[in-house]
N, C-alpha and C positions, 0 to 999 in steps of 0.2 A: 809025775809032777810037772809036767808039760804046759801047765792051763789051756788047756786045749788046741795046742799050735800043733802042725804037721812038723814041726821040724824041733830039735833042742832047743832050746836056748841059751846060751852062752856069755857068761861077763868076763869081759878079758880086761884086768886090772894093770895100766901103765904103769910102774912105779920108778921113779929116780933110782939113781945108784950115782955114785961118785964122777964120773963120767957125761954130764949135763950137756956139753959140746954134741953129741951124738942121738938126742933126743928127737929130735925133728924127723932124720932122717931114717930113725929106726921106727918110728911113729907111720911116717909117708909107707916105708915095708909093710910093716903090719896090715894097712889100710889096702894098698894095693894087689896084695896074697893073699885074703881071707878071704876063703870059700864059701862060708857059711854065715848065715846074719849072727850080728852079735852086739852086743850094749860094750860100751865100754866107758871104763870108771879110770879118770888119771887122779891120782892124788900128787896135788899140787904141796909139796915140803918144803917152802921157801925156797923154790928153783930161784936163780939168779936171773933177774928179769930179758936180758939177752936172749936165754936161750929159753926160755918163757913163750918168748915171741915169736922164736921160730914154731915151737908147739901150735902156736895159739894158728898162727899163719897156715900152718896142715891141718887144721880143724877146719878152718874159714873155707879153704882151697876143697873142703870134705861136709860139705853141709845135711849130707844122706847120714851121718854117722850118728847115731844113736849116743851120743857121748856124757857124761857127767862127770863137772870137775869138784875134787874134796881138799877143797885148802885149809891146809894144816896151819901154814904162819908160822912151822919150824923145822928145820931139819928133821929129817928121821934116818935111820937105817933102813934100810928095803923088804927087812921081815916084820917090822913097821907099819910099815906103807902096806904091805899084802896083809898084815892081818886088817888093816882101815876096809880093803877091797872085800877080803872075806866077809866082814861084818855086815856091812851096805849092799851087797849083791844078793838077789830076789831071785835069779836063775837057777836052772839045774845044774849048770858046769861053770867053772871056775879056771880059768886060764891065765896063771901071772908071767907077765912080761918083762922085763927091768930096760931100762931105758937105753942101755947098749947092746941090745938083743937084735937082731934086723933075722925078719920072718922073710924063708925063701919064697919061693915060686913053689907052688904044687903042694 
């Protein structure tokens, strides 16, 4: 189930966790470690505009990124937010991230 691409496809679902301060820069990781192309879907649950910004700022700074944002307009818990990514995701793989995760090198 490829649609005819040489390579996987992959949705890697951002989602908030309680921890909002660390989004940005676990976002910028993600972006800068990923080996392989891939869509990514943030669900946006009433982040606190602040640190909103800083997201939105590693998007702008990242204009290659295949990205889609899903605003909820309310809190959720993070199995939440991943079942939102599960649901909306068209790809063969599925890869959930939480927002104070920072993806290494390699």
């Amino acid at each position: 189930m490829n649609n005819g691409r040489a390579y996987p496809m992959v949705t890697v679902g951002f989602v908030a966790k309680e921890k909002f301060n660390l989004a940005g820069r676990a976002l910028e990781a993600l972006i800068a470690h990923a080996v392989i192309p891939f869509s990514l879907i943030i669900v946006d649950c009433n982040i606190p505009p602040r640190y909103w910004a800083e997201t939105d700022r590693v998007l702008a700074r990242n204009p290659g990124i295949n990205a889609r944002i899903i605003p909820v307009g309310r809190y959720l818990q993070p199995n939440q937010a991943k079942n939102i990514v599960v649901r909306d995701s068209t790809d063969e793989y599925i890869a959930l991230v939480e927002n104070d995760s920072f993806v290494p090198s390699g």
